[in-house]
N, C-alpha and C positions, 0 to 999 in steps of 0.2 A: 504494500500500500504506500503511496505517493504521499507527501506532506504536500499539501497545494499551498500555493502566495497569488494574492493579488484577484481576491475578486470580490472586491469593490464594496467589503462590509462596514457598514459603516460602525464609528468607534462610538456613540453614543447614544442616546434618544431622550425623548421629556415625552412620557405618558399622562400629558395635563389634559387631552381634553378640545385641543385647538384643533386639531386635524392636522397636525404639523409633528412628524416624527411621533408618532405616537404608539407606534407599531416596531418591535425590533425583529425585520425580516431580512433573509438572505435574495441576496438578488439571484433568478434563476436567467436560463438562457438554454435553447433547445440544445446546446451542448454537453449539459449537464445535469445525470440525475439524481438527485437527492436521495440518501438511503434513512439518515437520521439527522434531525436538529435537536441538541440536546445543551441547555441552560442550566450552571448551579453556580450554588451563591455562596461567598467564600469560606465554607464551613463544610463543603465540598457536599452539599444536598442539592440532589436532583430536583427542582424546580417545576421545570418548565421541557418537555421534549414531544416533536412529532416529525411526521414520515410525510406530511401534504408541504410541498412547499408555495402553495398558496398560502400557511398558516404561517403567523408571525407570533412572537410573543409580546404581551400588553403590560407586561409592567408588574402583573401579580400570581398569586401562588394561592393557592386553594382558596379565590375569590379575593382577598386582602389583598390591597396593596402594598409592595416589596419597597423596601426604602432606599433613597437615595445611594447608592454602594456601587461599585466595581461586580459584576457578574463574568463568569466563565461560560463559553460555549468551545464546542466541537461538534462540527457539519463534518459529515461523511455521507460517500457520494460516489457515482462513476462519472469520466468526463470523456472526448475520445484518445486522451490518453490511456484509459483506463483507472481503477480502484483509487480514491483521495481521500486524505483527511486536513482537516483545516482546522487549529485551535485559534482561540484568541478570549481579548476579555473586550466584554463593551460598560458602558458606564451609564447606569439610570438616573438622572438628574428631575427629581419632584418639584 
C-alpha cells in the first residue's frame, strides 16, 4: 500500500452553521476510490468513519458537538496507481 501526498484536503473547517466549510470532506475524482474515511480525536477514539464519499464529517460525535481541537484522519482508497493510504490531522475551529 502506497502512502498518497497531495490531494487537496483541506487542513481545517468551522462547523458554525454558515454554509461555509462546515462539512470536513475528502475531495473525490473519478480517479479515485475510497475504501475508508476514518476520524479520531487525540485520545486516539474513533469518532467519526465511513465508506460513501459523498459523506463528510460535521463536526460531532454521537450527536454533540466535538470541541475546538486538532483531529486525526486516515483515507484509504484505490487510485490508478493502485492501493493508498493518506494520514493527516485537520483542525475544528467553533
Amino acid at each position: 500500500m502506497k502512502m498518497m501526498r497531495g490531494l487537496g484536503i483541506p487542513n481545517a473547517f468551522t462547523p458554525n452553521g454558515d454554509g461555509k466549510n462546515d462539512v470536513f470532506r475528502i475531495p473525490t475524482s473519478s480517479s479515485i476510490t475510497l475504501k475508508e474515511f476514518v476520524i479520531y480525536d487525540r485520545w486516539g477514539t474513533r469518532i467519526f468513519s465511513t465508506k460513501d464519499p459523498s459523506v463528510g464529517w460535521d463536526g460531532t460525535f454521537k450527536g454533540a458537538a466535538c470541541p475546538s481541537s486538532t483531529y486525526a484522519y486516515i483515507i484509504s482508497g484505490t487510485s490508478s496507481q493502485g492501493e493508498f493510504m493518506f494520514k493527516g490531522v485537520v483542525v475544528l475551529v467553533r
